[in-house]
C-alpha positions in Angstrom: 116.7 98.2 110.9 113.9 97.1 108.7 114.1 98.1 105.0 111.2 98.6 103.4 112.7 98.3 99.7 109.2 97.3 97.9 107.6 100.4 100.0 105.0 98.2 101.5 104.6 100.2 104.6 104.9 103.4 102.1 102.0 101.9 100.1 99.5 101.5 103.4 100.6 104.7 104.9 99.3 106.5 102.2 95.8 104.4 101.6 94.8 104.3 105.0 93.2 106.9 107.7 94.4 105.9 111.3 95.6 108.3 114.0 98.9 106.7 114.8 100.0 105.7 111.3 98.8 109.0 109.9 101.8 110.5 111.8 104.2 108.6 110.3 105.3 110.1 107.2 106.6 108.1 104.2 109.4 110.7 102.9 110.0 112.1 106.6 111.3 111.2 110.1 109.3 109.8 113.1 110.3 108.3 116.5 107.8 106.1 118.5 108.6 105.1 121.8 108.1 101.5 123.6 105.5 103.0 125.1 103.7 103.6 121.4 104.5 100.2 120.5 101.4 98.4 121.8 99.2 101.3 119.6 101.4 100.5 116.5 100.5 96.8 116.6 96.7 97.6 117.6 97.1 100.4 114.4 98.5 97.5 111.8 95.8 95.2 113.2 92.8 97.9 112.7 93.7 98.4 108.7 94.3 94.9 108.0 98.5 95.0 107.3 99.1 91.4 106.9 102.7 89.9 105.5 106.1 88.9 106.4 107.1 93.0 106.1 104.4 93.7 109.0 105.1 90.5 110.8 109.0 91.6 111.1 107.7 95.2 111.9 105.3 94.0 115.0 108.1 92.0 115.9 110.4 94.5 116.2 107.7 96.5 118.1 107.7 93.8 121.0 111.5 94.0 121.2 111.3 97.8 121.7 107.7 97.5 124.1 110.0 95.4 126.5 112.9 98.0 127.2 111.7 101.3 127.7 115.3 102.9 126.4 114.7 101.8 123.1 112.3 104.1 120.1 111.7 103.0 117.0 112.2 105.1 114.2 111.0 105.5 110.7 112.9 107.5 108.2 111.6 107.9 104.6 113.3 108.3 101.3 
């Protein structure tokens, strides 16, 4: 679990435009599977999300890329 208690990830989903990240909604639920994970890193690359927050996040997206039983999920407030 990643918390995102200064809503960093919040704050980019809702000032950028990207296919991916546009279907992951800040106050809702979305699972991504391993096999979305390389997308989500190429996604946070395109708009520019730098910091430890989206360092963690691509991390934990290289964890889940490498067993294809595992999803990431986001669930919002």
């Amino acid at each position: 679990m990643l918390p995102d208690p200064g809503f960093v990830l919040s704050a980019l989903l809702e000032r950028v435009d990207h296919p991916l990240l546009n279907r992951i909604e800040p106050y809702g639920y979305r699972e991504l599977g391993s096999v979305d994970m390389s997308d989500l890193v190429a996604a946070l690359d395109a708009v520019g999300a730098e910091g430890r927050h989206f360092d963690d996040l691509r991390a934990l997206a290289a964890v889940c890329a490498a067993d294809r039983s595992l999803t990431m999920e986001f669930v919002g407030d």
